[in-house]
LODOTOR-144757 format. One record per atom (N, C-alpha, C): atom name; residue number from 1; y, z, x negated. Coordinates in steps of 0.02 Angstrom, whole numbers, plus 32768, in hexadecimal, padded with zeros to 4 digits. Example, Ala and Ser with C-alpha at 12.3 -4.5 7.8 and 13.67 -1.06 7.14 Angstrom:
BEGIN
atom, seq, north, up, east
N, 1, 7EE4, 8186, 7D6C
CA, 1, 7F1F, 8186, 7D99
C, 1, 7F5B, 8186, 7D6C
N, 2, 7F90, 8162, 7D7E
CA, 2, 7FCB, 8165, 7D54
C, 2, 8002, 818A, 7D7B
This chain:
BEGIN
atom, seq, north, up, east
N, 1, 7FC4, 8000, 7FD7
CA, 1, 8000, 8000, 8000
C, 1, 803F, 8000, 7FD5
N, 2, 804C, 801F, 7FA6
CA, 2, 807C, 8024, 7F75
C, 2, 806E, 7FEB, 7F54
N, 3, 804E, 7FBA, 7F49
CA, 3, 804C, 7F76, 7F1C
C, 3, 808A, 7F4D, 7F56
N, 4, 8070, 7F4A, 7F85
CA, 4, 8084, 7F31, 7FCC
C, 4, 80E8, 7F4D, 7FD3
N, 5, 80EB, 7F7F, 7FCE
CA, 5, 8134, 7F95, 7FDD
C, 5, 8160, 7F73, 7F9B
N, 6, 814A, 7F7F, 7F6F
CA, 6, 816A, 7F76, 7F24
C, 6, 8165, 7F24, 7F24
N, 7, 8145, 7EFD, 7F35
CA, 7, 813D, 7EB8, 7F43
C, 7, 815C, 7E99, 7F85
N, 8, 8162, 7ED8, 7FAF
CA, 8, 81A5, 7EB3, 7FE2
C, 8, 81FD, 7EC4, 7FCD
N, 9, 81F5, 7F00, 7F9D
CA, 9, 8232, 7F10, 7F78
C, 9, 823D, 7EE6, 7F52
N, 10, 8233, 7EBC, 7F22
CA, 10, 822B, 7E99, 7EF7
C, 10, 8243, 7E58, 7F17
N, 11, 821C, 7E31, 7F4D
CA, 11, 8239, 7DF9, 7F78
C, 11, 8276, 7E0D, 7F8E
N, 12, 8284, 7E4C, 7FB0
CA, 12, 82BD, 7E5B, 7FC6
C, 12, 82F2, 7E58, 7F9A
N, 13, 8300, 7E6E, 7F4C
CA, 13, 832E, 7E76, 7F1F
C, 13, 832F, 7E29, 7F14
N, 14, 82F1, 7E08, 7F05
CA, 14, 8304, 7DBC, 7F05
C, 14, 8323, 7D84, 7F2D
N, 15, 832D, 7D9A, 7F7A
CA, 15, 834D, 7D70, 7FB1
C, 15, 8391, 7D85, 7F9F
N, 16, 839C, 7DC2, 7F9B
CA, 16, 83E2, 7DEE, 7FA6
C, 16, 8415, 7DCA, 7F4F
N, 17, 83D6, 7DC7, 7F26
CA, 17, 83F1, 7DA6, 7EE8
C, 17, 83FF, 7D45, 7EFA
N, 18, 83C9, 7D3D, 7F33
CA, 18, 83E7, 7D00, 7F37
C, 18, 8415, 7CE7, 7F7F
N, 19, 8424, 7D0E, 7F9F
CA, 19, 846B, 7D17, 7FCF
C, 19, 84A2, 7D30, 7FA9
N, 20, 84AA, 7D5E, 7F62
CA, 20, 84CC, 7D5D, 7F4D
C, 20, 84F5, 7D22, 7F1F
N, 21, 84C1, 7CF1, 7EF9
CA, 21, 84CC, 7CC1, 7EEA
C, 21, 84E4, 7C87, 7F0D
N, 22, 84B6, 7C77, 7F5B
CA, 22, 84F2, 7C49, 7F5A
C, 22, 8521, 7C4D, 7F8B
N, 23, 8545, 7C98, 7F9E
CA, 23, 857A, 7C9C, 7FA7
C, 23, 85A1, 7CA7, 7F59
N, 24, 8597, 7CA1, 7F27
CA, 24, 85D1, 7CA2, 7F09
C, 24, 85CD, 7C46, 7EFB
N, 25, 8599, 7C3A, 7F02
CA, 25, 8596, 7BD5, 7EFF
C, 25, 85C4, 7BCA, 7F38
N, 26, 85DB, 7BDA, 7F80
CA, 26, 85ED, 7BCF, 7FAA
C, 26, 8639, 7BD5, 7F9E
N, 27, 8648, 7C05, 7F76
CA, 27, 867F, 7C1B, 7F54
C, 27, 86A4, 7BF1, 7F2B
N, 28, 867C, 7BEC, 7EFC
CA, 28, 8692, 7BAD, 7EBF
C, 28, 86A7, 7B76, 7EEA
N, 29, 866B, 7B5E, 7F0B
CA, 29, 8679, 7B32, 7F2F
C, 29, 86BF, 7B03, 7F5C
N, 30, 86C3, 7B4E, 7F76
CA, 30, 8704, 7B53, 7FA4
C, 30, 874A, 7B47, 7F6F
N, 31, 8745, 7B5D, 7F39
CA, 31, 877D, 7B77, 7EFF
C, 31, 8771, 7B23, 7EE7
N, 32, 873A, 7AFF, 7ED8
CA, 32, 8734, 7AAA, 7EC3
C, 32, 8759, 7A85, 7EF9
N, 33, 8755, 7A8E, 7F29
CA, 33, 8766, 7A6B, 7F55
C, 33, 87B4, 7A62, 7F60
N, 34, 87C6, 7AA3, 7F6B
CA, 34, 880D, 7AA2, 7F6B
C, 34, 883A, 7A81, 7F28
N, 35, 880A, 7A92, 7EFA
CA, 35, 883E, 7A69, 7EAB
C, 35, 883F, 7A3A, 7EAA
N, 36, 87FA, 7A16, 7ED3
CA, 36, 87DF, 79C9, 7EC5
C, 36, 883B, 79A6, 7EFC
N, 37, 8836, 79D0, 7F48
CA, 37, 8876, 79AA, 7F65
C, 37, 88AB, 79C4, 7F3E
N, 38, 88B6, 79F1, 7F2A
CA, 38, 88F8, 79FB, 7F09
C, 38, 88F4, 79B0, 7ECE
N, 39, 88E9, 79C6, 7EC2
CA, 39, 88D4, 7985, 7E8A
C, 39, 88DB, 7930, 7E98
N, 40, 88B1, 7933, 7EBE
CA, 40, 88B4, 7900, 7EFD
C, 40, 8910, 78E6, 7F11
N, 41, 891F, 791D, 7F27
CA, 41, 8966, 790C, 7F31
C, 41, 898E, 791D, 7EF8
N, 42, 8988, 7927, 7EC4
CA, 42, 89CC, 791A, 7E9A
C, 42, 89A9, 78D9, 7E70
N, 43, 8979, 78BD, 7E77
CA, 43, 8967, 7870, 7E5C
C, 43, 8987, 7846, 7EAA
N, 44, 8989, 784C, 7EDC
CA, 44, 89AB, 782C, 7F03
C, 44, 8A00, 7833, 7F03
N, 45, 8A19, 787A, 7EEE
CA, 45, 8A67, 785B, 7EE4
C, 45, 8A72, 7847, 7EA4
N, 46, 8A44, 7843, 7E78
CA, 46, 8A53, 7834, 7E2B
C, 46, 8A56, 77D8, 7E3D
N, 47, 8A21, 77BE, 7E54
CA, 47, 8A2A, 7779, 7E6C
C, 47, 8A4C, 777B, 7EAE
N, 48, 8A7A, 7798, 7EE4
CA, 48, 8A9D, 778C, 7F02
C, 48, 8AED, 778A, 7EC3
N, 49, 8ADE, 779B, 7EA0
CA, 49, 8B1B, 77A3, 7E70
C, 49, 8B31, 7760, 7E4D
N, 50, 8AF5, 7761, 7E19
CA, 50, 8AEE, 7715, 7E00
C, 50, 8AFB, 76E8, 7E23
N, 51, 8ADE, 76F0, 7E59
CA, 51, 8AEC, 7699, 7E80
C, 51, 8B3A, 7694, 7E90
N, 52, 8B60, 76CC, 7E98
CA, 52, 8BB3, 76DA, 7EAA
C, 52, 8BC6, 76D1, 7E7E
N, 53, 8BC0, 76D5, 7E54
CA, 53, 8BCD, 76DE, 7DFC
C, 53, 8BD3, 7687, 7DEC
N, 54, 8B98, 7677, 7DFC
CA, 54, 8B7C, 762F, 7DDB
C, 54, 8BB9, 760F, 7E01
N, 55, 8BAD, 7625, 7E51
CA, 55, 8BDB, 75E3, 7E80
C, 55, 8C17, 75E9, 7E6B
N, 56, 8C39, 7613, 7E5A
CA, 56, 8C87, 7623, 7E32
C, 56, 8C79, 75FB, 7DFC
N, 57, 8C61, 7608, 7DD3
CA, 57, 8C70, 75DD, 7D8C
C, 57, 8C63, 7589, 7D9E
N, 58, 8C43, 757E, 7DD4
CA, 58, 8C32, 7533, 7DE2
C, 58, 8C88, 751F, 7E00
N, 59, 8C98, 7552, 7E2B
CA, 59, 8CDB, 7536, 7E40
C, 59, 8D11, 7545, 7E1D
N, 60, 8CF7, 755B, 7DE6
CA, 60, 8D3D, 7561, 7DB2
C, 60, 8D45, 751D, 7D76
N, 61, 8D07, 751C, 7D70
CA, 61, 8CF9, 74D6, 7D33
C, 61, 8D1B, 74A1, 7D74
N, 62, 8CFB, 749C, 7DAA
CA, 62, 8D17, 7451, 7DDA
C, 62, 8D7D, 746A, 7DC4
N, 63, 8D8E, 749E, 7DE6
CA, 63, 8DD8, 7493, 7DBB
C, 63, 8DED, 748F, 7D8B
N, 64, 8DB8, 74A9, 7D5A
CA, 64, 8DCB, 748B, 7D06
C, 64, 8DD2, 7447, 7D03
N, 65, 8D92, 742D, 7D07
CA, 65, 8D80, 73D9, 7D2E
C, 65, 8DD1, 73BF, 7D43
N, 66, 8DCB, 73C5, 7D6B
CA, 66, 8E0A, 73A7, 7D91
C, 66, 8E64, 7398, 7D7E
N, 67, 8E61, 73EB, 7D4F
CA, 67, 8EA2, 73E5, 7D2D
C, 67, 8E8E, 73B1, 7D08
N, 68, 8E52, 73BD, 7CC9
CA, 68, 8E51, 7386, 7C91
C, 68, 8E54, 734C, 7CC1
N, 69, 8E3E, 7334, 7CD3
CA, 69, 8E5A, 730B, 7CF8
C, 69, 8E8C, 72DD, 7CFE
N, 70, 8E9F, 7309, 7D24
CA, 70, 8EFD, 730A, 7D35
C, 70, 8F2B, 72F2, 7CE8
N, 71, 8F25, 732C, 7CBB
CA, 71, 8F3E, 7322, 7C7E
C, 71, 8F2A, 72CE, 7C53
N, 72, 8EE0, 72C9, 7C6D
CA, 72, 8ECC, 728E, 7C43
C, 72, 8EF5, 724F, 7C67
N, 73, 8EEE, 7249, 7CA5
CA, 73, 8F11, 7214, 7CDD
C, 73, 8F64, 720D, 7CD0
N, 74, 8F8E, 723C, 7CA9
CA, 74, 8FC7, 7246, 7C8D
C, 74, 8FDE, 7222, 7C4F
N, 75, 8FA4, 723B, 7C33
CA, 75, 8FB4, 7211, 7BE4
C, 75, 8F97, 71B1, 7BFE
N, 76, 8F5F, 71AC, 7C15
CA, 76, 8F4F, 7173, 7C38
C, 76, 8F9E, 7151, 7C44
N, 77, 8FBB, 716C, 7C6F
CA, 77, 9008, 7140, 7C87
C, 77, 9037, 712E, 7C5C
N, 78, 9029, 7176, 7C23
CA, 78, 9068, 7151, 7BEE
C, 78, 905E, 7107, 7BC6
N, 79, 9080, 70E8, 7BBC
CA, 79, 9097, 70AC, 7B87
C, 79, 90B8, 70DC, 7B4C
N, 80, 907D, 70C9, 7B1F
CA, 80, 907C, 70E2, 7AE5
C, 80, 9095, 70BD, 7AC7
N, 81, 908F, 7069, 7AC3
CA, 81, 9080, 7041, 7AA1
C, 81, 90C7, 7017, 7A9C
């Protein structure tokens, strides 16, 4: 009878060892998850940035563009000669 008790104590410390485990897996878990979206979203305003970033510098070169331009179409008119 005592082989029997000590062998259901034994299973018992081992379930309780493994409900303890994976609530702290459940834990981690929860703590992965949340970093993964945090994360998640500052790689989405990092490329909401860039692309604002990019489209500015695209519409700044078109007015660079355009003065040279302008300046080149100037000297074009003079009679140099």
């Amino acid at each position: 009878m005592t082989m029997t008790l000590e062998a259901l104590k034994q299973l018992d410390d081992r379930i309780q060892a493994s409900v303890n485990r994976i609530q702290e897996l459940q834990r981690e878990n929860e703590a992965l998850v949340k970093r993964l979206a945090e994360s998640e979203q500052r790689f989405n305003e990092t490329q909401a940035r860039s692309s604002s970033e990019r489209q500015q510098h695209e519409t700044e070169r078109g007015e660079i563009k355009a003065r040279i331009e302008k300046i080149l179409a100037r000297f074009d008119g003079l009679d140099l000669g």
